[in-house]
N, C-alpha and C positions, 0 to 999 in steps of 0.2 A: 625399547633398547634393542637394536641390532648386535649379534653378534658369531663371528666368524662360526664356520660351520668345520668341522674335521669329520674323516670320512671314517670314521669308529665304527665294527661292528659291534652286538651285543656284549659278546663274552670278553672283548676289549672294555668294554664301555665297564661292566661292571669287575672288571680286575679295579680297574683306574677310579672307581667310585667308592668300593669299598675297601681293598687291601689296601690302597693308599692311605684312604684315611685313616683305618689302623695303623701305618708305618707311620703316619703323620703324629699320633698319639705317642708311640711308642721312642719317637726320636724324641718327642718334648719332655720325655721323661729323664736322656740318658744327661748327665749331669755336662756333657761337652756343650749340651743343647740350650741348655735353662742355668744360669747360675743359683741353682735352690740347693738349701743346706739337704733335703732328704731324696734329693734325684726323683723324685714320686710325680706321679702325672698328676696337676693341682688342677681341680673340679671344682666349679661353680653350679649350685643347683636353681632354679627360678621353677617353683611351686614344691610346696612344704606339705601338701596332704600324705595321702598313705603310702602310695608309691616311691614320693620324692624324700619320707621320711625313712622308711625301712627299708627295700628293694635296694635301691639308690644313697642308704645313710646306714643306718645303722646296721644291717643287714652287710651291707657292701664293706661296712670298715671293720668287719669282725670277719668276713672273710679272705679280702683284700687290701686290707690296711697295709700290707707289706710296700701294693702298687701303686696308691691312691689317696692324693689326699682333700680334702674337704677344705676347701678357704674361704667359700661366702653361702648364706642363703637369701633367697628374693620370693616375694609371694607379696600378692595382692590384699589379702588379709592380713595388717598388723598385727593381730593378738597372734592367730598361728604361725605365723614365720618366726614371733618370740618364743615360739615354744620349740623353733627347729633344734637349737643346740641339746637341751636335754633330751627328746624324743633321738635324736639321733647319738648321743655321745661323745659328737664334735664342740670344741668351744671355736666359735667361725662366725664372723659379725652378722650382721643381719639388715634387709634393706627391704624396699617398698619397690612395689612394682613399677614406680613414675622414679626409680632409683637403679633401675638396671646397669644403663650405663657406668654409673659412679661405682657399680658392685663389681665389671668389668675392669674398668680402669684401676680400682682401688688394690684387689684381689690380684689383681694378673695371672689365671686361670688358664688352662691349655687349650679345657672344651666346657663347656658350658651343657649340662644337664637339665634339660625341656620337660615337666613331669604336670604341667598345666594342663588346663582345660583345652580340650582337642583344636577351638577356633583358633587359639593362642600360638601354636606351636609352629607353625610356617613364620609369623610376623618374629618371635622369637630368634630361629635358629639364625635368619636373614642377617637380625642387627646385631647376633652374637657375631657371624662370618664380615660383617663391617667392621664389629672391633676388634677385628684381629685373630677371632681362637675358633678352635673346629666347635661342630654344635654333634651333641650326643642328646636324639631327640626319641622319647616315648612314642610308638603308634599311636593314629595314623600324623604322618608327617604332613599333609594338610586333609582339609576338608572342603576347597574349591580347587577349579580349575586354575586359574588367575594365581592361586599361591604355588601349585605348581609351577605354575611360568614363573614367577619371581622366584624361587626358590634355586631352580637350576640355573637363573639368570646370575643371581647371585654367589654362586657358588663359583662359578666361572670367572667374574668379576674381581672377584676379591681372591680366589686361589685358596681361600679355608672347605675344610669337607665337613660333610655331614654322616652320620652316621644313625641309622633306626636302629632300632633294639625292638628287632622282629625274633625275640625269645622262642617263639611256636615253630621255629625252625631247630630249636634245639633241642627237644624233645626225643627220648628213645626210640619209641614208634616213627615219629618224621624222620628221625636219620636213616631211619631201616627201610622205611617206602623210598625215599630217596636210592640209597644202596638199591635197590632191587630194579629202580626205574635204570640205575646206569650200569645196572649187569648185563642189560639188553635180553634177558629172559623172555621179554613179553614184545619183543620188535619194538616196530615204529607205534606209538601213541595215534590211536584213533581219536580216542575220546576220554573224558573223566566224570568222574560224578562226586557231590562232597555234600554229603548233609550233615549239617549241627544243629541240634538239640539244646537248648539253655531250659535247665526245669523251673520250675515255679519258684526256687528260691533265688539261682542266681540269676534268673532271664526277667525274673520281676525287681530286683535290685538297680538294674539299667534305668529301671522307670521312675524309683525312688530318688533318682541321680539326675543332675543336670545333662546327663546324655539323652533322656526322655522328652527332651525339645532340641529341634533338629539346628539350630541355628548357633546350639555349642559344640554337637558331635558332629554334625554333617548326616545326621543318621547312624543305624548301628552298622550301615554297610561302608559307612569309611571307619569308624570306631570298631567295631568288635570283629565286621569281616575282613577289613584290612589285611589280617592275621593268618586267613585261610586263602584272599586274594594273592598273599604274597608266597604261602608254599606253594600253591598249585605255579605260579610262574615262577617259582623256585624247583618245583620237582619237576616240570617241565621244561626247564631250559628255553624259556619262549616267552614274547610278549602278547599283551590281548592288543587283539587289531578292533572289534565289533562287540558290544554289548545291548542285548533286549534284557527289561524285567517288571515285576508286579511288585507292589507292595502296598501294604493295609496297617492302618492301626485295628486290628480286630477283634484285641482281647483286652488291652490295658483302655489308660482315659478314658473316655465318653463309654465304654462298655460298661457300664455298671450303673446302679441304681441310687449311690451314694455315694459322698467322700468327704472329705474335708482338706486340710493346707499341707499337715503334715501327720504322723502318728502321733506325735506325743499330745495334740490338741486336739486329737479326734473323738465325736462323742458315740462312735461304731467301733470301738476297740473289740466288744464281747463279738460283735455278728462277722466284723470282714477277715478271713481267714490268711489277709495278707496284711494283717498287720504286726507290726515292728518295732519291739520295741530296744533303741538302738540306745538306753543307759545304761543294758546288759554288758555293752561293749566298754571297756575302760579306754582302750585306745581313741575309738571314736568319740566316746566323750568330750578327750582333751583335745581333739584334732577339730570336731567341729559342732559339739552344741556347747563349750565354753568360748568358743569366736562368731555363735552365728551371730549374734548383736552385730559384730563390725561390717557382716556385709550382707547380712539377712539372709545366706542359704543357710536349706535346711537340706543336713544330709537324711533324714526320714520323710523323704517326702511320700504324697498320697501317687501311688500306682494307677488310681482313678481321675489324678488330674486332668480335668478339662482342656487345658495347655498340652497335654500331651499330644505331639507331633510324628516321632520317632517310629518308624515303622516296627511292628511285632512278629509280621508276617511277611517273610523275601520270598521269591524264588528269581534267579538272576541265570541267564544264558550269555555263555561268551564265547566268542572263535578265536583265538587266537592266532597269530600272524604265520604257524607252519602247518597251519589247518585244523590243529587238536580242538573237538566241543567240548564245554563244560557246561556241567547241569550242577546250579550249586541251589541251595536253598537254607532257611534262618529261620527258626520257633522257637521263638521265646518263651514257653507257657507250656513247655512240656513235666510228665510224671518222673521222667528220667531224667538225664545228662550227658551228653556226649557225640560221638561224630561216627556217620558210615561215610569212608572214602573208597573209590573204584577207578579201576586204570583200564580201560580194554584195549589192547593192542593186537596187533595183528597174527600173535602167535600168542596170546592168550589171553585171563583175565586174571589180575589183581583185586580181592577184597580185604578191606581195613574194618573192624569195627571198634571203637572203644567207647566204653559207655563208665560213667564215673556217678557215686552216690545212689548208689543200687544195694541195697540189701543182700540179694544175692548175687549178685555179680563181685569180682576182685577190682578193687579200688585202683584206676593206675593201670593197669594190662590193658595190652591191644592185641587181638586174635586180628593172624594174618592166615588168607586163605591163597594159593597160588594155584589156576588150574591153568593147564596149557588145551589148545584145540587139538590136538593130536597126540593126545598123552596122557597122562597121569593129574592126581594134584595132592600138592604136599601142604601141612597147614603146620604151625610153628606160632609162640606167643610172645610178644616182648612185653619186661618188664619197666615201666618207670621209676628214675632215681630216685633218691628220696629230696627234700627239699622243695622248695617253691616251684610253683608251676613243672612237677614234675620233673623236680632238679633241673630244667631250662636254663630259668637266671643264671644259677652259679656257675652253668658252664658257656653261657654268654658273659658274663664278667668275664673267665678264664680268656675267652678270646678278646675279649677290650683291652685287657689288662695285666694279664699274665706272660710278660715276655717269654716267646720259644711256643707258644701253645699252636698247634699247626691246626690248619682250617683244608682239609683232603677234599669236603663235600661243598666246599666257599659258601657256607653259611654267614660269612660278614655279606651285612645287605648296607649298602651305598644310598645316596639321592638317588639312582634309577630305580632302586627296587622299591624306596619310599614311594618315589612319585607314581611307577606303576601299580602301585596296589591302591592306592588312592583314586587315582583316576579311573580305573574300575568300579569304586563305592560312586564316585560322581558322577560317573556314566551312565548306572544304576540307577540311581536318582532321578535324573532329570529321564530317563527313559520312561519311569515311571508317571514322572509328574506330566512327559506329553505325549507319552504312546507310543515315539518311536524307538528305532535305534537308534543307535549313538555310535560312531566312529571315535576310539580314542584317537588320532588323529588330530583330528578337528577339532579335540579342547583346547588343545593349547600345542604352539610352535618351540618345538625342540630346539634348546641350544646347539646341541649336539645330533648330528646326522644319522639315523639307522633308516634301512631300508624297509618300507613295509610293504606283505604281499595281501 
């Protein structure tokens, strides 16, 4: 599909990606707009597990129920999608996955809520913006090239927006690196550096999960790095032009001496010290060892599977298109948890450290360090809010959904910020899989025209 090209720079492109589609939300709400008895922005969700139940349902209508309301759910699993109404506290009909469409037309929904398995989410949000309603889509917004190109093909086509729920930009710590990056303290951005840590509990959890075969996640570098692909070209104002990287399975699957299918029919329960036993969880229970009969996942799966694909160990190099290097890197299999970020610019250096699930460290705070090349250096802590992911969620809800909530740092991230952080993890990937570089360029042909250097 050919289509007209405009000559949009950047900060054009994502004004028009993402605050529209916030305005675009927020007019479907005002009752001139929608003949609905409660003026409320009416949400469709398609996948019912934990994210799509709580974050996105019950979670979301206990704190924004004023804004939003809940009229269908959709999931591939019969049994769980029956259990969306009570797990959430919505009474809202319920449909099969090969029932999207009818749950679209039936519901008449403003945006449709993407909370599926990562392959899913591009084919999703495309047939939601055909029928009619913006798509409000979980990272990463895909996991190839080719849905990238569809995706912004689509979006152009049909005039519906997209919108990611890149939460990890709403963080206290990221609004503050941000804030410091546009006080110009530190000049022009040379370089960055960003390491995360995932420990043994939740970096080995990935492995337990269908994201441990790369042909649902795209890897964790479209799935979990997504997140970190998208601040650094959110704290940077800039896109990546060029990506080199390494990656290993070298601690999970085939690294071990035993395994079996999942924990709960494991006969190494006493020896393997990663195992799980997940009828502890009551949630989980009902979410997915009373539906796996309907489609045979196991959310306990074996961290030693064979099948495991999914790289454990990244290190990923990108140059971005106004020069900035990034050195970023991904372990999964660490004692700790948490992230070193670093800013060097040309009048000085920024250090970030936040490390979370440490005994002696404060759970949630990030020590920032600020030193200039000709000067002093001041060091200052911030704290995290309380709630989900470090109070993130609820104040990304505030900005979906809360009319009047002002966005000063344009934290609403659009199709470009989806697709650029995506294309990074893919980039990454096939880097890996053939040794070279990768030009994001050259995945895939821009609807829309920016200039790269």
């Amino acid at each position: 599909m050919k289509i007209r090209s405009d000559a949009l720079d950047r900060r054009t492109f994502l004004g028009h990606s993402g605050r529209a589609a916030l305005a675009a939300l927020a007019a479907a709400a005002m009752p001139e707009a929608r003949a609905t008895a409660s003026g409320k922005i009416r949400l469709a969700t398609v996948g019912t597990g934990s994210r799509g139940t709580a974050t996105w349902g019950r979670t979301m209508m206990r704190t924004h129920g004023e804004y939003v309301e809940l009229v269908g759910f959709c999931d591939i699993n019969p049994k769980r999608v029956a259990k969306a109404p009570a797990l959430t506290g919505v009474d809202a009909p319920t449909y099969l996955a090969d029932e999207f469409d009818r749950m679209v037309k039936e519901t008449r929904p403003d945006a449709v809520i993407i909370t599926t398995t990562d392959c899913f989410h591009a084919g999703y949000a495309i047939r939601a913006m055909e029928l009619g309603v913006n798509a409000i889509c979980e990272k990463p917004l895909a996991t190839e090239a080719k849905q990238c190109q569809d995706l912004l093909e689509a979006e152009v086509r049909t005039g519906k927006k997209i919108i990611v729920t890149f939460n990890a930009r709403h963080g206290n710590p990221d609004e503050e690196i941000k804030k410091v990056l546009m006080s110009g303290e530190l000049g022009r951005i040379i370089s960055a550096e960003f390491e995360e840590y995932l420990d043994i509990h939740h970096g080995a959890d990935y492995f337990r999960r269908w994201h441990g075969k790369m042909r649902f996640s795209g890897s964790l570098l479209c799935h979990k790095a997504s997140h970190h692909f998208d601040q650094m070209n959110w704290w940077l104002d800039a896109d990546p032009a060029e990506v080199h990287a390494f990656g290993r399975v070298a601690f999970y699957g085939k690294n071990h001496s035993f395994r079996a299918s999942y924990c709960r029919k494991c006969p190494f329960t006493d020896r393997c010290k990663f195992y799980w036993d997940i009828t502890k969880n009551k949630r989980y229970v009902q979410l997915y060892v009373e539906c796996e009969d309907a489609d045979g996942y196991h959310r306990d799966g074996c961290v030693w599977d064979n099948a495991i694909d999914t790289y454990d160990t990244m290190t990923v190099e990108v140059r971005y298109a106004n020069g900035v290097l990034l050195s970023y890197s991904l372990n999964t299999y660490m004692p700790y948890e948490g992230q070193r970020i670093a800013f060097n610019g040309e009048k000085g250096r920024l250090d970030v450290r936040m490390y979370h699930r440490q005994p002696w460290e404060v759970k949630g705070e990030a020590d920032f360090r600020l030193t200039k090349n000709f000067g002093g250096t001041k060091t200052w802590t911030v704290q995290a809010s309380q709630g989900e992911h470090g109070g993130a969620d609820a104040k990304l809800r505030d900005l979906l959904f809360k009319p009047g909530t002002p966005d000063p740092l344009e934290k609403a991230a659009g199709s470009r910020a989806g697709v650029m952080a995506s294309l990074i993890g893919v980039a990454a990937r096939r880097s890996i899989q053939t040794g070279e570089r990768v030009k994001i360029a050259d995945l895939i042909s821009f609807p829309l025209a920016w200039r790269w250097k």
